[in-house]
Residue, then its C-alpha position, 0 to 999 in steps of 0.5 A: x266229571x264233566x268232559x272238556x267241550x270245544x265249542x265252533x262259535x259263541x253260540x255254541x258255547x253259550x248254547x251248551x253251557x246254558x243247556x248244562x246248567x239246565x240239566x243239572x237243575x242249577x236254573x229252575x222252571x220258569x226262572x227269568x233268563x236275562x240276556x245281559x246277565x248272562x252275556x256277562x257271565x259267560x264272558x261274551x256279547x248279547x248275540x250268541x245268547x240270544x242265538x242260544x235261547x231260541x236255539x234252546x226254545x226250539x227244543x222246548x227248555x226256553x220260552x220267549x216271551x215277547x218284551x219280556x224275555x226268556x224264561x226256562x220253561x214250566x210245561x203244564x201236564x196238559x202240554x205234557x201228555x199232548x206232546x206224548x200223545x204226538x210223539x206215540x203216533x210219529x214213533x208207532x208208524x216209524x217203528x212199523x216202517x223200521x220192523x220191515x226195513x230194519x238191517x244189521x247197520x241200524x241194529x248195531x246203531x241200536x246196541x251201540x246206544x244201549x251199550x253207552x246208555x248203561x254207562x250213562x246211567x252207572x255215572x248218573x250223567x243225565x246229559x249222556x243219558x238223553x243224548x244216547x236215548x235219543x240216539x236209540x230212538x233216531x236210530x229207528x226213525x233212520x230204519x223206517x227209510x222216512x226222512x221226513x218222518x225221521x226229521x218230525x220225531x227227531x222235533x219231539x224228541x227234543x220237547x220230551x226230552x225236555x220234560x225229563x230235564x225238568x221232572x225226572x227224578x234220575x238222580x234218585x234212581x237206582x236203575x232206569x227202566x228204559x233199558x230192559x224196554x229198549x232190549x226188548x223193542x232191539x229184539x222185536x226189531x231183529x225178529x222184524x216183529x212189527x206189532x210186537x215193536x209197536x206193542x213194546x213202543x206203546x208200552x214204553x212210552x206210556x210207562x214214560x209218560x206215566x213215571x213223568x206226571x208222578x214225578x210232576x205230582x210229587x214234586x209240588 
């Protein structure tokens, strides 16, 4: 059951509810997303929506097309594997700086993630799941004592992750494997093993990447 949000603006609801219905595929890639029928069925005026979708085309779920309107995206597999070929290169550096600098505040940071991300998974709650993936891999942008490299790779998270809204197939998985590789990079991190971390990012992001454009493939 989906818990009970409380929202600070319209925006914000409309921001969240939009996002939800995204996740939990109710819209699909490329379906038109008109203000007006939206603003109508959420019971609030065109504002907040039109707030909402660029909120949500920063993150790469909405496109905004100029006198056209929004559309849910449709990323092609060129974007796709453009945007993790940048996100390897952000992530590889924030992991080196992290296997140094790493302390025990970060490091719990990171059991804390995996610990909800097993949880996420047995309740098949995609919404929880990216939420705490994405907590694991901030947290080790946090450790790499770069703020602006923490602000960047916090950006492509968001695109990715997008991409795992629209072509994994998580619903159908029995487990996924993003936990025994992030167990293995919190062990390399604790041991400040930097290349193994590097190695075990690399790895991780190509079996992401990889599982991503079989998905694609077997979903046209």
């Amino acid at each position: 059951m989906r818990e009970a949000r409380l929202y600070t603006t319209s925006a914000d609801y409309a921001y969240q509810e939009l996002r939800h219905k995204i996740i939990t595929k109710q819209l699909k890639p490329g379906q038109r997303l008109p203000e007006v029928n939206i603003a109508v069925q959420m019971g609030v005026s065109r504002t907040p929506v039109r707030e909402a979708l660029r909120r949500l085309a920063s993150e790469g779920l909405v496109v905004i097309i100029p006198n056209s309107g929004a559309r849910l995206a449709a990323p092609t597999a060129r974007e796709i594997e453009d945007t993790f070929l940048v996100r390897e290169q952000l992530e590889t550096l924030a992991i080196r700086l992290a296997a140094e600098r790493i302390g025990d505040r970060h490091l719990r940071r990171l059991e804390e993630a995996m610990i909800e991300e097993g949880r996420a998974i047995e309740e098949k709650d995609l919404e929880k799941y990216l939420e705490v993936n994405e907590a694991f891999h901030k947290a080790i942008a946090d450790a790499s004592g770069n703020k602006v490299l923490a602000e960047y790779v916090e950006n492509i998270l968001a695109r990715t992750n997008a991409y795992v809204v629209f072509y994994d197939p998580f619903y159908q998985l029995e487990t996924v494997p993003s936990v025994d590789a992030h167990r293995e990079i919190l062990i390399a991190l604790r041991h400040h093993d930097s290349e193994r971390s590097v190695t075990l990012l690399k790895r991780h992001l190509q079996d992401a990447i990889e599982g991503l454009r079989q998905a694609r493939e077997e979903g046209r």
